[in-house]
N, C-alpha and C positions, 0 to 999 in steps of 0.2 A: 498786724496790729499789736506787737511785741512791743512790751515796754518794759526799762527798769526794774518795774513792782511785779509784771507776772515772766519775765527771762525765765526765773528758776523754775515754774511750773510748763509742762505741755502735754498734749495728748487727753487721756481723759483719768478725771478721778474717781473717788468715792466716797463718799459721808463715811466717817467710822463711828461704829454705836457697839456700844458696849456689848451687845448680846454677840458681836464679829468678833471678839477677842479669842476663841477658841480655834474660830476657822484661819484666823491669819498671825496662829502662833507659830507657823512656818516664815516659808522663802514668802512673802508676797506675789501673788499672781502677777505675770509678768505685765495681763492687760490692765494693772491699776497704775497707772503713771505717778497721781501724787493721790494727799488722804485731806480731809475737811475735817477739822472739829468744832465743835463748842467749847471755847475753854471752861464757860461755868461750871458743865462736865466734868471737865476733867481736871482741875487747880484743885491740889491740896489731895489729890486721892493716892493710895499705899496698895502694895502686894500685887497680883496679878494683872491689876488693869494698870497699875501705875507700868509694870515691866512692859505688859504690850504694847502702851505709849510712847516707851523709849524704842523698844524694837520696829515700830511702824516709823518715828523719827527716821530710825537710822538705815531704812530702808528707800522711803521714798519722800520729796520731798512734803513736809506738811505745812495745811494753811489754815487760818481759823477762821470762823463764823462767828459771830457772837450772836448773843439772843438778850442780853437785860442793859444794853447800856443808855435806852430811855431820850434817845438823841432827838425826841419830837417835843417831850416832856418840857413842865418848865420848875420842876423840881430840881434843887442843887445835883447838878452829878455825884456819884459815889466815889469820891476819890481816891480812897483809901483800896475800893474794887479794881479802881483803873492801876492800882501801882502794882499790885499782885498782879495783875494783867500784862503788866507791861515787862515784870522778872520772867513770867509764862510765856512772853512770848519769844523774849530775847535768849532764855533757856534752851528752846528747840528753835531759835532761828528763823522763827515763821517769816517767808517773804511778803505775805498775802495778810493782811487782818479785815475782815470785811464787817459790818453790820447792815442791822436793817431800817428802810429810813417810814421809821414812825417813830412811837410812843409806846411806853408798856410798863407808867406805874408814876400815881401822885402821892407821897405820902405812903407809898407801898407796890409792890406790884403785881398788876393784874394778870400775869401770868397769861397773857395773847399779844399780839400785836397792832394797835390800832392805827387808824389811819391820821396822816397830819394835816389837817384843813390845806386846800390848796390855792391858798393866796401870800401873796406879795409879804404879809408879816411873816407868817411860817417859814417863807424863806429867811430873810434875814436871822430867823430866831434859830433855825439849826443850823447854819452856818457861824455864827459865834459857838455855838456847843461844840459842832465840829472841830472848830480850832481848840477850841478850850480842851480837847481830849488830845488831838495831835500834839498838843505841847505836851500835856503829860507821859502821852507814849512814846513820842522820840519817834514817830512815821508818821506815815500818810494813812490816811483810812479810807476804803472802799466801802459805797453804798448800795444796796439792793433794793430796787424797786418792788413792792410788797401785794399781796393780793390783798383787798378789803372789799368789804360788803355794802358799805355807806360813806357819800364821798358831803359829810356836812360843812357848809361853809364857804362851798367851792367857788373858785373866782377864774379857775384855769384851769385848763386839760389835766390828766395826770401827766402824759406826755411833758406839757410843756412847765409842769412843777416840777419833773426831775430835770427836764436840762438845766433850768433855773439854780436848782441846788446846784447840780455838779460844774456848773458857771462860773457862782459866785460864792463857793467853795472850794474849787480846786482838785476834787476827789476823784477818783477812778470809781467805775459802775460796776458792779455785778449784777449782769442782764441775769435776771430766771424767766424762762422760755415760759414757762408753765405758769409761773403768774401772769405774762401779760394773753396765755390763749385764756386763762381762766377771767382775769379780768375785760376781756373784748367781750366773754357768754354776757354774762352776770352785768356789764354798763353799758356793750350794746354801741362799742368802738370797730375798727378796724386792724384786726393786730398786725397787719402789714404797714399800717401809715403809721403805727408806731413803732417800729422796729425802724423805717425810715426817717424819722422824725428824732432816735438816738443818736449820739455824739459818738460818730467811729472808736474818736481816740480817745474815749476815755474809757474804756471797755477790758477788763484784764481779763478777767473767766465767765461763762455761763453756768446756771445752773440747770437742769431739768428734773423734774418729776411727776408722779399722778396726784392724781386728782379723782373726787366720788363726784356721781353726775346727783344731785338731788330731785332736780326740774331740766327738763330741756332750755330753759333761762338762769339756772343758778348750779354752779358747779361751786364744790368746796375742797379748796387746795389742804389734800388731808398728808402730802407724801405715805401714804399707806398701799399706793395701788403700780403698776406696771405703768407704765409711758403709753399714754392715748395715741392715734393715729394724726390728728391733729394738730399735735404738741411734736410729735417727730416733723411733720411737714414742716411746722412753723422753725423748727431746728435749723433743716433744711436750708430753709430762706436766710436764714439770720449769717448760715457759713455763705453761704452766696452773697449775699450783701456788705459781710463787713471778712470775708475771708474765717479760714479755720482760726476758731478762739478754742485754747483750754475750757473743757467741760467736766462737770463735776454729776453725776446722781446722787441726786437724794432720795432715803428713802429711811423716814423716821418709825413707822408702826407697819405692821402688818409681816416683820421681815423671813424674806423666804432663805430657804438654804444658800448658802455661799456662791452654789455654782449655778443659782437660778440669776442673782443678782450679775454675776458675770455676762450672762447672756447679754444682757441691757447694755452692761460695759462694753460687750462686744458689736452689739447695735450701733453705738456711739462712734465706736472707731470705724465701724463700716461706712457711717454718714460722713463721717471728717474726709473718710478715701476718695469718696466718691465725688464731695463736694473739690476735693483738690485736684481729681481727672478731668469734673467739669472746669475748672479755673485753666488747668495746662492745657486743654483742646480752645478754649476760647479764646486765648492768648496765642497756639498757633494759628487759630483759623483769622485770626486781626493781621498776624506776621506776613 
């Protein structure tokens, strides 16, 4: 499933957050293949963290996340955000710039991510935004399908509101595992018929992380916690179904020592292995 936008990345990654800067002012561990940031994070900042930035750069490939660019919104985008965005990105090279496909501020921002009604206007309305932003940044932009609580307004699956976007957009997806096991608890889907239901090729990286259980019906995507056993199956499947994808862990609060976090990393390479021995035994036993 290698394309153009994710060639430079493979193997597996790692969110970098600020409080890692201590632990990865060496060589980079050898099992972090590339690094994820936030640029909001990191644009405009000096001394230490600005240097570990350059040194994780020039170490492994890096790709960005965003978190405020409002793409559900029907507030003017920030343009003057997106230019410094786009000297940030063209600075380190980023082959990857992903966002998240909601909304997150009218007049302001609400600092979460909300959900975008899932009908027929919504598509069209982030689809013009999207372009509107790819012209500015001179690439392509990758979307993330999001966990939310309340789906108001809904005229169509979630499922079939993101192929919709990524349809009659053009964009590459950033599948996160953990949102859609989180969102199958909490809507009471089948997160297999939606993993079947994505668009192979549009697919450059996954993401995974935890999640806090509140109710045995409502989980909340907190990335604070270790990888459920559910979310590694669903992993599982997702390399079976569309082959090994670049994976990324996230993990925003809660963060444990460097060499706890590797463990996970090492988790993730183990399922990429495994799920590649299953693909070579399957293809000889067809032979």
């Amino acid at each position: 499933m290698m394309s153009a936008e994710n060639s430079a990345i493979s193997g597996v990654g790692l969110g970098l957050r600020r409080p890692m800067a201590e632990a990865l002012s060496g060589a980079i561990p050898g099992a972090i293949n590339f690094m994820e940031v936030a640029p909001e994070n990191w644009m405009g900042i000096g001394g230490k963290l600005a240097q570990t930035l350059e040194h994780v750069a020039a170490e492994v490939p890096l790709i960005c996340h965003g978190l405020s660019l409002n793409l559900g919104g029907y507030h003017p985008l920030d343009r003057d955000f997106l230019l410094q965005l786009r000297t940030f990105l063209d600075r380190f090279q980023v082959p990857i710039y992903s966002e998240h496909l909601s909304y997150c501020g009218d007049h302001g921002h609400l600092y979460d991510l909300m959900p975008v009604p899932f009908t027929a206007e919504a598509v069209e309305q982030l689809v013009a935004r999207i372009h509107q932003v790819e012209d500015i940044l001179e690439r392509p932009l990758v979307l993330e399908n999001i966990s939310y609580y309340a789906a108001p307004g809904r005229e169509m699956s979630e499922a079939e509101f993101v192929s919709a976007v990524l349809e009659e957009s053009g964009c590459g997806l950033l599948l996160d595992i953990n949102n859609i096991y989180v969102n199958s608890i909490n809507h009471g889907y089948s997160a297999s018929d939606y993993l079947q239901a994505m668009p192979a090729d549009r697919i450059r990286y996954l993401h995974v992380a935890g999640h806090y259980q509140e109710a045995p019906d409502l989980l909340i995507d907190t990335h604070g916690a270790d990888i459920e056993d559910p979310v590694w199956a669903l992993l599982t499947e997702a390399y079976h179904q569309f082959g090994v994808i670049p994976t990324l862990l996230e993990r925003d609060f809660n963060l444990p020592p460097m060499e706890l976090l590797l463990k996970e990393v090492e988790q993730i390479h183990h399922h990429q292995q495994d799920a590649n021995n299953h693909a070579k035994s399957k293809h000889n036993h067809a032979a």
